[in-house]
C-alpha positions as CSV (number, residue, x, y, z in Angstrom):
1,X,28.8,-31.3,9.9
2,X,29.6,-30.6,13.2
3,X,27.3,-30.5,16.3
4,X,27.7,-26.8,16.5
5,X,26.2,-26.3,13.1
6,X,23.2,-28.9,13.7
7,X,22.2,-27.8,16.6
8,X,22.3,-24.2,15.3
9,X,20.1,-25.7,12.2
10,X,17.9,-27.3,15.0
11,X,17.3,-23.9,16.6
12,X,16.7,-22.0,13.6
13,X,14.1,-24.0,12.0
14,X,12.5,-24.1,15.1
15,X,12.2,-20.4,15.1
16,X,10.5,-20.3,11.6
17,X,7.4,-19.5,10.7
18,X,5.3,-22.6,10.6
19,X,4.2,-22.2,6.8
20,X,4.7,-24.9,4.1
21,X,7.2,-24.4,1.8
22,X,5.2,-23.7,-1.6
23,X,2.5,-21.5,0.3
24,X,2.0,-17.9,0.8
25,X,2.9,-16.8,4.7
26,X,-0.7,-16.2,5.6
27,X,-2.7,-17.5,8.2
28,X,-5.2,-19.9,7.3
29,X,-8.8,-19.2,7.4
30,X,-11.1,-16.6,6.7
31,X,-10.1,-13.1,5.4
32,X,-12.3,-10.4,4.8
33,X,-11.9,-6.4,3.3
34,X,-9.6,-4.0,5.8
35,X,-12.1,-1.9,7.3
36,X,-15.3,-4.8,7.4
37,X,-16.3,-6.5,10.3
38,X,-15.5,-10.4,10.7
39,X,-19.1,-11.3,11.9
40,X,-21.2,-9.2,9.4
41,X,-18.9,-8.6,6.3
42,X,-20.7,-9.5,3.3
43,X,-20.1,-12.5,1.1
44,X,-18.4,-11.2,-1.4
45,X,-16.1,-9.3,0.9
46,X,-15.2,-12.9,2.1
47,X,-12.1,-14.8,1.1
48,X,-10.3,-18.4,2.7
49,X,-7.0,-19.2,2.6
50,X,-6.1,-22.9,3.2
51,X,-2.7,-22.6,4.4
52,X,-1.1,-24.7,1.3
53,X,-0.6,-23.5,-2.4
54,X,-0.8,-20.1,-3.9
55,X,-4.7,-19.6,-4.1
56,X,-6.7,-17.3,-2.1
57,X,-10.2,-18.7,-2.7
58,X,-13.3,-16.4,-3.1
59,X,-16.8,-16.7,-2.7
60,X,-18.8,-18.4,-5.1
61,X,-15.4,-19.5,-7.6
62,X,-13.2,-22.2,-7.1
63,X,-9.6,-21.7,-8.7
64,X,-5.8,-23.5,-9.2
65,X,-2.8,-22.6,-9.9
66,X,-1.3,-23.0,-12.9
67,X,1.6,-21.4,-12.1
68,X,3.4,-19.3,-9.9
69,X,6.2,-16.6,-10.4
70,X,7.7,-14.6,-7.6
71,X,9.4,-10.5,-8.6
72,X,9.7,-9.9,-4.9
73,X,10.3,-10.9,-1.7
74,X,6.5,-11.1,-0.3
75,X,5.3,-10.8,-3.8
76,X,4.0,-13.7,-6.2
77,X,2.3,-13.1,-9.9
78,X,-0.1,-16.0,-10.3
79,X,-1.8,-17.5,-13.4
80,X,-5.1,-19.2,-12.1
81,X,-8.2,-21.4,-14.2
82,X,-11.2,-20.9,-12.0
83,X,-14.9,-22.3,-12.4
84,X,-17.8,-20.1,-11.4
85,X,-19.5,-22.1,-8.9
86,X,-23.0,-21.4,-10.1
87,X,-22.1,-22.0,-13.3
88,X,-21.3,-25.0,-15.2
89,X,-18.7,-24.9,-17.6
90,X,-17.7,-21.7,-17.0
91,X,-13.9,-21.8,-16.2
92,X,-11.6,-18.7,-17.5
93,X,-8.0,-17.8,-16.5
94,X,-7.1,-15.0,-13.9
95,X,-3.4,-13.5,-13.5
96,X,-3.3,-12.4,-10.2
97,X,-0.4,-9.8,-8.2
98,X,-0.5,-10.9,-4.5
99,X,1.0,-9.0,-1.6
100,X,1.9,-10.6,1.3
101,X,1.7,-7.6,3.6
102,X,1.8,-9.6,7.1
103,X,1.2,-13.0,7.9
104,X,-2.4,-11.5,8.8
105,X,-2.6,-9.2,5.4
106,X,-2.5,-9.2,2.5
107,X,-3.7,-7.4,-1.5
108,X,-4.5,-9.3,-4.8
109,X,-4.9,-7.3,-8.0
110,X,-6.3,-8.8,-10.7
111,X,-8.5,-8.2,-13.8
112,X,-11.4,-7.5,-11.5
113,X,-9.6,-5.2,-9.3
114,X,-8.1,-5.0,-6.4
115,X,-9.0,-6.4,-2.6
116,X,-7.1,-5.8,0.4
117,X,-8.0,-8.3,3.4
118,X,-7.0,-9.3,7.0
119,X,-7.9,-12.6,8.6
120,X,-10.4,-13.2,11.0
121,X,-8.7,-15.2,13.8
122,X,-12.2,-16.5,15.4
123,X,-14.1,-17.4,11.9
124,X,-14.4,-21.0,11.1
125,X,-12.5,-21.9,7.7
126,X,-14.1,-23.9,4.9
């Protein structure tokens, strides 16, 4: 390899994005609905993103990834088990469509749905 081509490597991996390979390119943090407020959005238009992984957490359920396919560029199908927080022994599988729509956006549809959100660059994360 010649010193042309690794500085040229050099430059352009330090122009991407500074997302882990595996993850979605979102911020992390707090998300809530387009159109709430960060500081007085209800809980259950609250979601966190932990900058790792494929699963956008939401109030009150605490999910994994079982697995991940991806049809699109800035699109990922997900098969998730989650656990109702409040209730023991309560896990059941979720496919979810995600949507990256900016690395400050995004949309899930699921069975429940769907929920478009932005991140809320002052909220404390989880």
């Amino acid at each position: 390899m010649s010193v042309l081509s690794i500085i040229g490597a050099a430059a352009l991996a330090a122009g991407a994005p500074a997302h882990p390979a595996g993850g979605l390119s979102l911020e992390r943090g707090v998300y809530v609905s387009v159109g709430a407020p960060c500081a007085d959005a209800a809980n259950s238009a609250h979601s966190w993103y932990g900058g790792t992984g494929y699963v956008i957490q939401a109030p009150h359920a605490r999910c994994r990834a079982l697995h991940v396919g991806r049809p699109a560029h800035h699109a990922f199908d997900v098969m998730l088990t989650c656990r109702d927080e409040s209730m023991p022994n309560s896990d059941y599988r979720v496919h979810e469509r995600i949507q990256v729509v900016s690395p400050t956006e995004y949309v899930i549809r699921n069975d429940f749905g769907r929920f478009h959100a932005r991140w809320c660059p002052n909220s404390e994360a989880r």
